[in-house]
C-alpha positions as CSV (number, residue, x, y, z in Angstrom):
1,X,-7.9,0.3,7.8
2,X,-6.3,2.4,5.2
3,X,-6.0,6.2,6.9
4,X,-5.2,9.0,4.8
5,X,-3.9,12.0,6.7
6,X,-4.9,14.5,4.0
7,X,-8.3,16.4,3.3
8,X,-6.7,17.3,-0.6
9,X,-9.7,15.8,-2.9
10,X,-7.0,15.0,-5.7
11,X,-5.0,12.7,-3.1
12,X,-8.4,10.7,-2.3
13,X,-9.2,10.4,-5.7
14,X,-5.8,9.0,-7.2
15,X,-5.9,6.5,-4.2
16,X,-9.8,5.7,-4.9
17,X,-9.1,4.9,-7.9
18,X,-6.5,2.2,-7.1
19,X,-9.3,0.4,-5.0
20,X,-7.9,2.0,-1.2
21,X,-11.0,2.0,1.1
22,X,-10.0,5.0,3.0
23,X,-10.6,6.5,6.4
24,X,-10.3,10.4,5.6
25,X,-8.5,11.8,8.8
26,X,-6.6,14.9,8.2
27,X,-4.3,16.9,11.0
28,X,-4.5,20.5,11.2
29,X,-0.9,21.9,11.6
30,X,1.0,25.5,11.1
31,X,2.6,25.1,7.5
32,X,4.8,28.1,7.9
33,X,7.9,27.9,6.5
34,X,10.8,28.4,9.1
35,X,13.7,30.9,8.5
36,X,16.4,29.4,6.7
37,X,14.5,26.0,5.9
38,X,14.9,24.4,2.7
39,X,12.4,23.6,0.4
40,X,13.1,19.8,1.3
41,X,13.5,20.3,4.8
42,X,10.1,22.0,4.9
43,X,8.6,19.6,2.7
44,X,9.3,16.3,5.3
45,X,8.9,18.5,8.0
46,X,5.7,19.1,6.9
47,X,4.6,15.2,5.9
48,X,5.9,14.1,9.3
49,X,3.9,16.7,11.1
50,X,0.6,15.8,8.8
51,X,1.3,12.4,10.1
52,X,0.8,13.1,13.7
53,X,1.5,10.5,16.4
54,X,-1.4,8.3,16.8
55,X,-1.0,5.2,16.0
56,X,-3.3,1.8,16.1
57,X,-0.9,-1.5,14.7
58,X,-4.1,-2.4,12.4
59,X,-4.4,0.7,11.1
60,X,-1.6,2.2,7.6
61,X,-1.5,6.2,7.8
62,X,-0.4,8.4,5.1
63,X,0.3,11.1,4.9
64,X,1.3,13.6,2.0
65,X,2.5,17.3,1.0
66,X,2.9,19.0,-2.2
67,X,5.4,22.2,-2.8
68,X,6.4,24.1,-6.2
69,X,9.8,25.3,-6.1
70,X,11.2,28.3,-8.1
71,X,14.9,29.4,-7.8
72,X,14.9,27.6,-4.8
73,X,12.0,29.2,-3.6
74,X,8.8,27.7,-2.2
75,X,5.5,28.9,-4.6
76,X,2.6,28.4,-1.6
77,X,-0.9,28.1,-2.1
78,X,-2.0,31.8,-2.7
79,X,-3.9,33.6,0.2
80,X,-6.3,35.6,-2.9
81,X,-6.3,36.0,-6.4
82,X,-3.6,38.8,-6.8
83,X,-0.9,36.3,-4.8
84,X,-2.2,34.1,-7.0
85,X,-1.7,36.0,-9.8
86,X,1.8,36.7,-8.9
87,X,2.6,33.7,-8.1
88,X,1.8,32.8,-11.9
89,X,3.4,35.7,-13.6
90,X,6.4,34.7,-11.8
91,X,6.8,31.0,-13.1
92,X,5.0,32.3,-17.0
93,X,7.0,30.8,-19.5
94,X,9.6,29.7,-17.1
95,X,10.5,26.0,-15.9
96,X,10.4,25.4,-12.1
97,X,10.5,22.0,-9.8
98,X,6.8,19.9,-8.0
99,X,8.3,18.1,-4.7
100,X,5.2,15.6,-3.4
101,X,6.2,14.1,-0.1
102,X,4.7,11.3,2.0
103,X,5.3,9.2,4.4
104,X,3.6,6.3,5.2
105,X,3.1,4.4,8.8
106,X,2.7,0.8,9.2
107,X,3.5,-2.2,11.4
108,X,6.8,-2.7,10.0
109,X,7.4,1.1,10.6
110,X,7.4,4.7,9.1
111,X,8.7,5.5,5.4
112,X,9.3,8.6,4.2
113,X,9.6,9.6,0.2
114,X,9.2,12.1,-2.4
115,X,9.8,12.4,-5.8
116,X,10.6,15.3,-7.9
117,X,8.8,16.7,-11.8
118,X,10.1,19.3,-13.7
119,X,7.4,21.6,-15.3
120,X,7.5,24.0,-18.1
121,X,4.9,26.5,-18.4
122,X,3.1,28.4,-21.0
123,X,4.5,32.3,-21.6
124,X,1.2,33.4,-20.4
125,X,0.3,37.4,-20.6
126,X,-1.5,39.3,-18.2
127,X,-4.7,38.6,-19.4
128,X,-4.5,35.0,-20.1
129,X,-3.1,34.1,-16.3
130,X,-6.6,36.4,-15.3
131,X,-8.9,34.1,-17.2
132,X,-7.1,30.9,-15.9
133,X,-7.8,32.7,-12.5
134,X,-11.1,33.2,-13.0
135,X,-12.1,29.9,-15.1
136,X,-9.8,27.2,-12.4
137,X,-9.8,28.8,-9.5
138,X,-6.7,27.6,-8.3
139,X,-6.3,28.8,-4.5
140,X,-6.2,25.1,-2.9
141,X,-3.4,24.1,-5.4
142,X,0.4,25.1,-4.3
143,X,2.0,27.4,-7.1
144,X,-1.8,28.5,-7.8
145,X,-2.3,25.8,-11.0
146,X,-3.1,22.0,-11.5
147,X,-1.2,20.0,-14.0
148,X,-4.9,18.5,-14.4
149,X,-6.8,22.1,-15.3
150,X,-8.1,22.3,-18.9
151,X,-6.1,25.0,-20.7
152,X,-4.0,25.3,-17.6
153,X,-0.2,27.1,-17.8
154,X,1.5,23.3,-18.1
155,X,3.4,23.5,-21.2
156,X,5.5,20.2,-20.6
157,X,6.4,18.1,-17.7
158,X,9.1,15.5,-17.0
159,X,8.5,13.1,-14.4
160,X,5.2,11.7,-13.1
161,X,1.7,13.5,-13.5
162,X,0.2,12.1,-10.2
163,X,3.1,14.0,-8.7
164,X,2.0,17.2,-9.5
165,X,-1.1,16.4,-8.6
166,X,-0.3,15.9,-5.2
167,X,1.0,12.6,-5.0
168,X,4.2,10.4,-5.3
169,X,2.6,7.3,-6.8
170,X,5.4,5.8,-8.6
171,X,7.4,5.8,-4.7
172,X,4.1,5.1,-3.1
173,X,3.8,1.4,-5.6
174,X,7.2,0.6,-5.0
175,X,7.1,0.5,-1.3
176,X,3.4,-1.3,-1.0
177,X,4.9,-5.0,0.0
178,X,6.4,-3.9,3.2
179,X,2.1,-3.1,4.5
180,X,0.2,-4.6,2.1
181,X,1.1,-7.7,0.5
182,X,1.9,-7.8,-3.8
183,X,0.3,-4.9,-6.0
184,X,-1.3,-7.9,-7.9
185,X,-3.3,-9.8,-5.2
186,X,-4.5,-6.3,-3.8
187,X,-5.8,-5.8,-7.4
188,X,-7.3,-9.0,-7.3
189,X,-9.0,-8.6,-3.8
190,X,-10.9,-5.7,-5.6
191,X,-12.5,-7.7,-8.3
């Protein structure tokens, strides 16, 4: 059984869509952010920890975490609309850095990997970051925007899009014979 340690709807969906039958089983943990951490400490610390310790040998958990980084700085989800409305004035027309974490637990082991995309967002005004506020809603969404929103702040991204969703495909693909067998004769178990 596949076991995804996350309750983020974007994460089941990009893993849906690749034909994972999942078991949705999310741990509830404290995601502060310890004095003096790093963005990349807190980021594995945070994947390990969503992870938690059970484990059953018939059974692959993953687990995954998503931070937006500016100036070294981690952008979390806002608590309302005006942290999320600072959080978006800060990054307006500015580039900044999506980290997506995860680590996955199988028989063979535990992995954990992350990749990194470089955004470039829109020079946004006051009024425009209010409407995408109002219109997306973005208070689940670390740095308080999806790449995916229509007429979102995303000018230009370089790296991969499921990233900034929420999830580090390209790594997660790369690493799927050590649990599951080749990408092709999963694809062909589906159909």
């Amino acid at each position: 059984m596949f076991v995804l340690k996350s309750a983020s709807p974007r994460r089941k969906q990009i893993l849906s869509d690749l034909g994972f039958d999942l078991k949705i089983d999310p741990e509830h943990i404290d995601e502060s952010q310890k004095e003096l951490e790093s963005p990349l400490e807190y980021l594995e610390r945070m994947v390990h920890s969503k992870l938690g310790t059970l484990f059953e040998p018939n059974n692959v958990y993953l687990a995954a975490d998503t931070i937006v980084v500016y100036q070294n700085q981690i952008l979390h989800k806002p608590i309302d609309t005006n942290d999320a409305f600072r959080i978006l004035k800060i990054l307006s027309g500015k580039n900044h850095s999506v980290f997506s974490g995860a680590a996955l637990r199988h028989p063979n082991g535990t992995e954990y990997f992350y990749e990194e995309t470089m955004i470039g967002f829109q020079n946004w005004n006051d009024f425009e970051i209010n409407e995408y506020i109002k219109r997306s809603k973005p208070f689940d969404k670390a740095g308080s925007y999806g790449i995916q929103d229509k007429d979102g702040p995303v000018l230009q991204w370089t790296g991969s899009y499921t990233n900034v969703m929420g999830f580090p495909l390209r790594s997660f693909l790369s690493r799927h014979e050590l649990w599951i067998g080749s990408w092709e004769e999963r694809i062909m178990r589906r159909d």
